[in-house]
N, C-alpha and C positions, 0 to 999 in steps of 0.2 A: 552379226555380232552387235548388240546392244551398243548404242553411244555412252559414254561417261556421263553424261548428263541427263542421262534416263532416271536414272534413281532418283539424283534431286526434285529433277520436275517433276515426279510421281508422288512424290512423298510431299510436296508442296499441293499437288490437286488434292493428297487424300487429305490434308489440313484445312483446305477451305474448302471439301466437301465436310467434314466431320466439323467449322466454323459455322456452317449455313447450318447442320442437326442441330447444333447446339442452342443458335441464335433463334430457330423456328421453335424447339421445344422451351425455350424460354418464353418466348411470347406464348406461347400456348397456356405455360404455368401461369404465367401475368393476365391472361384472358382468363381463364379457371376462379385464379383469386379474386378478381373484378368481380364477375358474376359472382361468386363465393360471397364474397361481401354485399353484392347490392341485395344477393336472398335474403342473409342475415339482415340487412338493413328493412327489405322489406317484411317481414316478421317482424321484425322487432317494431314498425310502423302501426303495423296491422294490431298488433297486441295492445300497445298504446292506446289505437282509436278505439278498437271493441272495447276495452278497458274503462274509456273515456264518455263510451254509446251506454253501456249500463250504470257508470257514476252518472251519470245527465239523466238518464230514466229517471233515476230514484231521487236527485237533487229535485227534481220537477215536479214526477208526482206528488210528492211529499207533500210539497205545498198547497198543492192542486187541491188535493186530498181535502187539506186540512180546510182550505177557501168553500171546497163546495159541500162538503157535511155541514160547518159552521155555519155557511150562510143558509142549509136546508134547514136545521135546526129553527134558525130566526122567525123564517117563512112560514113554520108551522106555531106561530109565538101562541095567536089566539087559540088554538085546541092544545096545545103545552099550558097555558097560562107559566110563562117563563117569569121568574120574577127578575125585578130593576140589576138586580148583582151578575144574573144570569147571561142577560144580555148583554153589559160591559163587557162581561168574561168572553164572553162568544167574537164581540167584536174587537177587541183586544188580538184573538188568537188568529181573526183572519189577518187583522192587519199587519203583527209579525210572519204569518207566514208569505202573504204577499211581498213583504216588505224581502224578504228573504229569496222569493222569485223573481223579481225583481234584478237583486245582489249578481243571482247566478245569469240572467239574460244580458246586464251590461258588463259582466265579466268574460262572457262569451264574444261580444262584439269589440268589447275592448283590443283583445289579443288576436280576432281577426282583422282588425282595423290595423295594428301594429306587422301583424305580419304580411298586410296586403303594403305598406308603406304608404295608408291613408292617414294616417292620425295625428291631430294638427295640438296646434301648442298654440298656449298666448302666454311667449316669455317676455316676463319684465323683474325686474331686482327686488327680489321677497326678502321679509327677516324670517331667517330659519327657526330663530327662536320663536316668534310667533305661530311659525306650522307649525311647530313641536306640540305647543302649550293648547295650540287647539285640539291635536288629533289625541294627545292626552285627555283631555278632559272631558273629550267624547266618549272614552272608552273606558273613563273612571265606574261607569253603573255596570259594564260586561266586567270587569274585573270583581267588581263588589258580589256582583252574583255568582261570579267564576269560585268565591273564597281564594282570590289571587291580590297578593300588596302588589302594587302599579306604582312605580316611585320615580322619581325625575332626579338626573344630576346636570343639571345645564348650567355650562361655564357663563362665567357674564360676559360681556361685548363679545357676543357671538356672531360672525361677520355675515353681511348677505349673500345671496347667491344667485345667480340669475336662473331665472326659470318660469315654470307656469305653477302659481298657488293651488290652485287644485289637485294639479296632478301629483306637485309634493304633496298636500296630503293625502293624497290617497295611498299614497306611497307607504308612507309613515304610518296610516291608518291600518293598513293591509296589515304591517312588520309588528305593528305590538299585538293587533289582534292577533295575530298568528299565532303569539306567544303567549299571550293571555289560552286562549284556546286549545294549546299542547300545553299548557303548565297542569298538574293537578291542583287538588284544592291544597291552600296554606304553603302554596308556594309563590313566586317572587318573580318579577320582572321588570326592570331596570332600563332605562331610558338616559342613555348617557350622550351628550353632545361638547363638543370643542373645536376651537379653532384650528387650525394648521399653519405653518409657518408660510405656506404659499399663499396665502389667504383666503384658501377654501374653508372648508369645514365637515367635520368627521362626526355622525352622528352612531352610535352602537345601542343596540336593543339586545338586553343579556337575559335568559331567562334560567331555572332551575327546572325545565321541562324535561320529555321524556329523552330528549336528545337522538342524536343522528348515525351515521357510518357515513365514510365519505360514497359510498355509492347509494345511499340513501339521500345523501344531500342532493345529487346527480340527477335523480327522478323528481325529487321537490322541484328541482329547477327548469323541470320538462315539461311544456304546456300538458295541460290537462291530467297528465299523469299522478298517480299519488303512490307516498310510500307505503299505504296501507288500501290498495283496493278494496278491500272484503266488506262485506254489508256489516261486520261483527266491528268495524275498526271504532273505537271511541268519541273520536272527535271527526265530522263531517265536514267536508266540504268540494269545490269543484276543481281543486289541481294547479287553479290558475294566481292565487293571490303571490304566492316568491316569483314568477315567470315575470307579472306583470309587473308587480315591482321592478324588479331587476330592468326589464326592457326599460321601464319609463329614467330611469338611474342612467340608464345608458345615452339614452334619449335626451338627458340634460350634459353630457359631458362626463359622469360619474363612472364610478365603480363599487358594485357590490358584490359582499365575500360572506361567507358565512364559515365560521366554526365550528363544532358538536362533537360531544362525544358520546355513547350512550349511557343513560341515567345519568348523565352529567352537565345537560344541559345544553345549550343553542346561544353562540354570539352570532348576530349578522352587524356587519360592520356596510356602511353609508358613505361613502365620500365625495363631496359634489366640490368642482372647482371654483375659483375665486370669478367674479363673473367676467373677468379683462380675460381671464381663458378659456370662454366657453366661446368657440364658434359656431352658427352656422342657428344659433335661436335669436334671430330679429324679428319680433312678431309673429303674427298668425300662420301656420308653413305647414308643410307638409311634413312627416317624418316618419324616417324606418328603422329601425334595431332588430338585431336577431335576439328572441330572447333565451 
């Protein structure tokens, strides 16, 4: 005859056998989606770089292109009899497209520099106003040629910030060309800066460009990546000027945001700390951010 206490204990084994099914097929699901995601991940990796292997082609030869026709042309001056204008013109086109090979081989090293956590700083306490008014005035002729107004709103006693001068502008230099460069012609972009109550300061570059989606903004911000792969897309380039931006933003202390909506335009907003809150930039250093 059965004990009284059969059942219970039976019905407690079949619990913690039917706990350990459960607990196994759980992990299995949890191991499934792992792998599930690292595929997706690694696809999605691979699409990137192949993506990024024929924008680099074509960013390169381009230039290549244009350096080694132009300079064959030269070569052949005496049987051309090239005249005086001819030549300027010809040496004019190597030297922007060099200057353009160039752009895209230290944008390359840049971002691997940043994401190896070699890339050094020499911070000291800049006027922001003064990056502003330089990386402005630099890019007053790409605008003029763009058929784009470049217009400046900068508050007065704009505070300093601590940092590395160069790498602000390039910062700055990147963000309005960007904008300059998606804007069409007879369109506008807007350079607006202010202080903050913390005594940092908030710089915004507003354009009237083609504007964004938020998962467009997502790829902008993706090394190498672009929202418009296609050889057909309007405006060129190599994927990396909002990454490296942003990275170098980070790299000071900062935070950068950007806005968009389509056909309505692109705010990226800048915010760099007051320089009593930036740690960890004393001098020449080493530094890493993910961008």
């Amino acid at each position: 005859m059965p004990s009284a206490t059969s059942g219970p204990v039976k019905q407690v084994s079949l619990m913690s056998e039917y706990s350990t099914l459960l607990a196994e097929s759980m992990l299995r699901h949890r191991a499934w989606l792992a792998e599930h995601s690292a595929h997706i991940e690694t696809q999605l990796a691979n699409k990137v770089k192949s993506e990024f292997m024929a924008n680099m082609s074509h960013e390169l030869r381009t230039p290549l292109n244009t350096v080694i026709g132009f300079a064959k042309l030269l070569g052949e001056h005496q049987r051309r009899h090239l005249k005086d204008a001819e030549i300027v013109e010809y040496a004019d086109l190597i030297r922007d497209a060099a200057g353009h090979l160039l752009a895209v081989i230290k944008d390359i090293l840049d971002i691997s520099k940043m994401q190896s956590g070699k890339y050094t700083f020499d911070a000291r306490e800049v006027e922001i106003e003064e990056i502003l008014q330089v990386a402005l005035a630099s890019l007053q002729p790409t605008a003029f040629e763009a058929g784009v107004v470049l217009e400046s709103r900068l508050d007065l006693n704009l505070p300093t910030v601590k940092g590395d001068p160069a790498k602000l502008r390039q910062v700055f230099g990147n963000l309005i060309g960007n904008a300059i460069r998606f804007t069409p012609r007879n369109g506008k972009v807007t350079v607006e800066a202010r202080a903050l109550q913390d005594g940092g300061a908030l710089v915004r570059v507003r354009d009237t460009g083609l504007g964004m989606t938020k998962e467009e903004i997502a790829v902008a911000l993706t090394p190498f990546a672009q929202v418009d792969a296609s050889r057909s897309r309007w405006r060129e380039g190599t994927g990396l000027g909002l990454p490296i931006a942003k990275a170098l933003v980070q790299l000071h202390g900062g935070r950068l945001e950007i806005e968009s909506a389509k056909a309505q335009g692109t705010v990226v907003s800048v915010r760099l700390p007051c320089p009593s809150h930036v740690l960890g930039l004393r001098g020449r250093h080493g530094a890493h951010a993910t961008p």
